[in-house]
C-alpha positions as CSV (number, residue, x, y, z in Angstrom):
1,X,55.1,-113.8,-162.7
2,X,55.7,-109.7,-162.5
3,X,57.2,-109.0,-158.6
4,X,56.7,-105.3,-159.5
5,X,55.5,-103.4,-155.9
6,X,51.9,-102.5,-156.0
7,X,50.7,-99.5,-154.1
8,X,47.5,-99.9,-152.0
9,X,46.2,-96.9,-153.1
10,X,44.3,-95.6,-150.2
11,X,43.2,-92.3,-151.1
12,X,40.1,-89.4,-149.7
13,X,38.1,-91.3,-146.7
14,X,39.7,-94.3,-147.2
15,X,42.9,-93.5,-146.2
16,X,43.7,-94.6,-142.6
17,X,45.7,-91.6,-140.8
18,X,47.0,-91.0,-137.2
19,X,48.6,-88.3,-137.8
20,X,47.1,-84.4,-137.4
21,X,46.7,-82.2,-140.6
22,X,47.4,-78.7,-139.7
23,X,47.5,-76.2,-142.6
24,X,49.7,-73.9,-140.8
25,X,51.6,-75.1,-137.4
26,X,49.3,-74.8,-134.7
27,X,51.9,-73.4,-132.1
28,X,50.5,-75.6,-129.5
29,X,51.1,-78.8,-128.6
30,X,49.2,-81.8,-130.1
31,X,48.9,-85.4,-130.9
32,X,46.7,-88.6,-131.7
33,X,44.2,-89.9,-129.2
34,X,41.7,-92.5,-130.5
35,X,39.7,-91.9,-127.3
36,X,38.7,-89.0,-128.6
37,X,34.8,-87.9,-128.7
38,X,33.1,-85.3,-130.2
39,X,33.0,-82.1,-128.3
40,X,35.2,-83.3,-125.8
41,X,38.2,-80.9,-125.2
42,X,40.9,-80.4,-127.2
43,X,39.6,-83.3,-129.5
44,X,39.5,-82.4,-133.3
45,X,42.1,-79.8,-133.1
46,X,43.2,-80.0,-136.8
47,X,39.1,-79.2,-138.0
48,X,40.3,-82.9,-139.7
49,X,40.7,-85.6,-137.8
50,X,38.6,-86.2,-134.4
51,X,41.5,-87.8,-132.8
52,X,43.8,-85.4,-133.2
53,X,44.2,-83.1,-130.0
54,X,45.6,-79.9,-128.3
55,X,47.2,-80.9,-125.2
56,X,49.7,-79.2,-122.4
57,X,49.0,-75.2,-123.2
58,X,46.3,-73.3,-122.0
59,X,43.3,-73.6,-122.6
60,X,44.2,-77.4,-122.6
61,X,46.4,-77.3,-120.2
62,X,44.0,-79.6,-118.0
63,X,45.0,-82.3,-121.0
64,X,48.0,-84.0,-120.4
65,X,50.5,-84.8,-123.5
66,X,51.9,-88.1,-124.0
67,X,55.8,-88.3,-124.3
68,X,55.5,-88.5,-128.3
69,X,53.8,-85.7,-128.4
70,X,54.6,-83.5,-131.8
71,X,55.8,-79.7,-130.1
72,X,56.4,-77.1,-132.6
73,X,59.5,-75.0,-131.3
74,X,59.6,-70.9,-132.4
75,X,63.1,-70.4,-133.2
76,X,64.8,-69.6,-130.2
77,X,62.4,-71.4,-127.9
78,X,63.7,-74.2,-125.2
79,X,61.8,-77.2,-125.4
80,X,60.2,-77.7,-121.8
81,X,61.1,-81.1,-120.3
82,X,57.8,-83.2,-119.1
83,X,59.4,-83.8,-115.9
84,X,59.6,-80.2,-115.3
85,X,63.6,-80.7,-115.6
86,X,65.3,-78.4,-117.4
């Protein structure tokens, strides 16, 4: 019997993701919400995935990011503590 690793394969729509696509780094912050609905804001941020959303900066400030959100620093920037420590 062969006990080689098969890959699944997953590929195009079939692929499950939860991860955003960006083609270029958004600058904002962002992550994975699987509540998210169509038109609803901030939802659909990478123009791929629905779930994928802006949170934390204006004009989604309103949306609040969870603590794994993904936070692109600009070099020099100071990553800003959720707790508002710093």
């Amino acid at each position: 019997s062969s006990s080689s690793s098969s890959s699944i394969g997953l590929t195009g729509s079939q692929q499950v993701a939860d991860t955003c696509t960006f083609s270029r780094d958004p600058g904002i912050p962002y992550y994975w919400d699987p509540t998210c609905e169509q038109n609803q804001l901030g939802c659909f941020a990478d123009a791929w995935h629905l779930q994928c959303r802006f949170c934390g900066a204006a004009p989604f400030d309103s949306i609040l990011c969870p603590v794994s959100t993904e936070i692109s620093l600009q070099p020099g920037e100071l990553p800003i503590q959720a707790n508002g420590a710093r």
